[in-house]
C-alpha positions, -999 to +999 in steps of 0.1 A: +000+000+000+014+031-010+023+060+019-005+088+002-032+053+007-019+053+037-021+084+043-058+087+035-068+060+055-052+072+088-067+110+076-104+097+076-100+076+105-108+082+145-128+107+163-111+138+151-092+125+121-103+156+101-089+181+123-053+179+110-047+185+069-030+160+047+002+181+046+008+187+076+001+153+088+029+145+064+053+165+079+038+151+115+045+113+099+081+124+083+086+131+117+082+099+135+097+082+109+132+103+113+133+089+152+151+061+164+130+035+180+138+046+218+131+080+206+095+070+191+092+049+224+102+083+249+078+104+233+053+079+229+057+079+269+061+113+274+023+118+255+009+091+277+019+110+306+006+141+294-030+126+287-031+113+320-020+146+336-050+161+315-076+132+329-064+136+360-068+176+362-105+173+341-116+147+373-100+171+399-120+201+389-151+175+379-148+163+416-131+190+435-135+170+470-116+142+458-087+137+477-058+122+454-067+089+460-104+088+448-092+109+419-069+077+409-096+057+415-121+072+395-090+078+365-089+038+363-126+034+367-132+056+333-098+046+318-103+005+324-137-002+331-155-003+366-147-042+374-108-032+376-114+001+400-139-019+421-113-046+421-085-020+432-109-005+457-112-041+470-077-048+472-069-013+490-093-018+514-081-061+524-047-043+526-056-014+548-041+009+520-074+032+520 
């Protein structure tokens, strides 16, 4: 499959696919492909932490009372389903962590 295929596929798919034009999701692509591995890997990690900073923030001001635990607690209830966090509430709670 050719890169501008490709290119059109990734452009029309995912929530807000559209909000980025062709070009300079090029130059985005051009980009990546110029890191090394462990480059593409840091600042793969280095975006993961960012989202969850931003997650975490939205629940703070969403549940201002929340005291840092509930507000990891509700980040893996919305992130990884309910059955996890009820799971991790469980598990706090037989080891006298909350």
């Amino acid at each position: 499959m050719s890169w501008a295929v490709q290119r059109d596929a990734m452009h029309m798919s995912g929530p807000n696919a559209n909000d980025t034009s062709a070009d300079a999701r090029d130059v985005q692509m051009e980009g990546w492909r110029r890191m090394s591995p462990t480059e593409r890997v840091a600042q793969a990690c280095q975006l993961s932490a960012s989202l969850r900073s931003l997650a975490m923030a939205a629940i703070r001001r969403r549940h201002p009372l929340f005291d840092e635990a509930e507000v990891r607690l509700k980040f893996i209830e919305l992130t990884y389903g309910p059955e996890l966090c009820k799971a991790v509430r469980a598990h706090l709670r037989e080891h006298q962590l909350a």
